[in-house]
Phi, psi and omega in degrees: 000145206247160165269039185303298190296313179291339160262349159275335177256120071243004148290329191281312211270127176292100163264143204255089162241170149313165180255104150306312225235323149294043186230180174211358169217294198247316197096006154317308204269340182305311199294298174327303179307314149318327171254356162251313208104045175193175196282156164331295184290325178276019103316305181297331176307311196297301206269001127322306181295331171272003179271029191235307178285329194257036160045040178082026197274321199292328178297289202310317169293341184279345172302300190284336167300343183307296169308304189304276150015086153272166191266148189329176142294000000 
């Protein structure tokens, strides 16, 4: 039996780190950006808007991804 399956899913699976090199505070939204595949900045839009709209709820989250989150290699 070949590891054939396990090298197609260890290609497929996104890990969800920071960003070294993409950040402007923690390296949350880069990293996020990076791991759905689209830019930085329309990450960052969105979660101004939902900490503007959603009565701060996009601040607690990028806090708690902050703590959560590990950071790249």
């Amino acid at each position: 039996m070949s590891n054939d399956i396990f090298d197609q899913t260890r290609e497929t699976v996104r890990k969800f780190r920071r960003s070294r090199t993409d950040r402007m505070v923690a390296g949350v939204c880069g990293g996020l950006a990076r791991s759905l595949g689209v830019d930085a900045p329309l990450v960052r839009v969105i979660l101004v808007a939902a900490t503007l709209l959603g009565f701060g709820t996009g601040a607690l989250i990028y806090l708690a991804c902050w703590i959560l989150m590990p950071e790249e290699a």
